[in-house]
N, C-alpha and C positions, 0 to 999 in steps of 0.2 A: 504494500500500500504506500510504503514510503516514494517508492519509485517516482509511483503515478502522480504524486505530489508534486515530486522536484521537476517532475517533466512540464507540470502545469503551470509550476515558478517560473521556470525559464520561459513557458512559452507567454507568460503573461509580461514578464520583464523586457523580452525582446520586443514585444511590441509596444508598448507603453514608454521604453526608455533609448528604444534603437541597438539593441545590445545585448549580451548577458554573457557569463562566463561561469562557470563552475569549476571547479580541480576535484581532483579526483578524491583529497581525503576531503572532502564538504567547504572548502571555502568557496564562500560566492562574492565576484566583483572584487576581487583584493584589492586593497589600499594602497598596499605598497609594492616595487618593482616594476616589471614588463612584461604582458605578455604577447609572445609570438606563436603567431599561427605557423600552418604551410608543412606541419608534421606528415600531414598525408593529405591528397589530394581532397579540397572542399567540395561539398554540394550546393544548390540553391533552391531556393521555391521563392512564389511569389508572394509579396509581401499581404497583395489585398485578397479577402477572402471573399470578392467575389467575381472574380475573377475565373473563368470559364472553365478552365483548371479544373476546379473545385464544385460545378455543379454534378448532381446526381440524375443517375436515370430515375431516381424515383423521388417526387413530388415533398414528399414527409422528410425526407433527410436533408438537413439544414447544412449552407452551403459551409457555416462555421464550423459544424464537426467534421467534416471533410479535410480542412484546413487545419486545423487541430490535429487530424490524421497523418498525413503529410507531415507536418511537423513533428509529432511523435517519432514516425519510422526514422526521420533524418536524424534526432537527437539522440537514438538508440543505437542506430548506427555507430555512429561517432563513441559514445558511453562508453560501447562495447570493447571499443579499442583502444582504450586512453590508458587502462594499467598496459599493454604492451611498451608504451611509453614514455612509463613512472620512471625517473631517476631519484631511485631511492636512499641516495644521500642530502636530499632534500634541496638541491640546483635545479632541476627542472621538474618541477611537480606538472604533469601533464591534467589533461580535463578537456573540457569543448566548451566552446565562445559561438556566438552569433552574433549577428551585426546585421542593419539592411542601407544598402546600397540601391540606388537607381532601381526602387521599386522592389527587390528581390530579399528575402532572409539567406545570407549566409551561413552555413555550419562551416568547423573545422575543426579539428584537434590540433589545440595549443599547447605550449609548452610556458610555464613562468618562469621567469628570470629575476633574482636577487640583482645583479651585474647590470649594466646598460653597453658596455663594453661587450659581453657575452651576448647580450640579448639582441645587439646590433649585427655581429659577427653571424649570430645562427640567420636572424633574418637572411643577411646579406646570401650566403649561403644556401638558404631553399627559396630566391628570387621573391623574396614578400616584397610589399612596396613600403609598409610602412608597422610599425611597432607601437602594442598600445603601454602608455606610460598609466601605471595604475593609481599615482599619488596624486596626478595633478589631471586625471579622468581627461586626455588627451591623446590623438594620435600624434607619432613622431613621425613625420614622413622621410624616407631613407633616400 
């Protein structure tokens, strides 16, 4: 039940604030450091839910829980793979982020950074464009 909760958080965070990020032992939105995407290839969906996407062949099924559906399978996706990506000396705590861009939600598996030095480096490295700075709730663009 807990699951279904956190998928709900996130999916009510990403749209409401443009965003969201979890790591894998439970921190949500950290404060402090940077986190980079680009661990493994991103997905997207559309941001609006009503968008044609999203309707049903049948009348009773609301285009919201569709949209909600979609978002689940992508969030679970990602979930599923963030401990193969835990560094567990506590440098890169892995998790999934969402963002929405040009109409689209974003998934990805991120990685946190302590370092802005490191954090710059790994971006630079799996071709991200830009790094988010968690102190000051800004992107860096690289």
């Amino acid at each position: 039940m807990r699951q279904e909760h956190d998928i709900r958080l996130a999916y009510i965070n990403t749209l409401l604030d443009s965003g969201y990020t979890r790591l894998l032992e439970g921190t949500e939105n950290p404060t402090i450091g940077y986190i980079v995407g680009g661990v493994t290839k991103g997905s997207t969906m559309h941001e609006d839910e009503t968008h044609y996407d999203f309707r049903s062949r049948y009348e009773r099924t609301s285009r919201k829980i569709n949209h909600y559906a979609q978002f689940k399978e992508l969030w679970c996706k990602y979930a599923e793979k963030a401990p193969l990506y835990n560094d567990y000396d506590g440098h890169r705590l892995s998790g999934v982020g969402t963002w929405i861009h040009k109409g689209k939600i974003s998934f990805d598996l991120v990685q946190h950074f302590h370092n802005l030095d490191e954090a710059t480096q790994q971006a630079n490295q799996r071709k991200e464009i830009a790094i988010w700075d968690c102190k000051n709730q800004k992107e860096i663009t690289l």
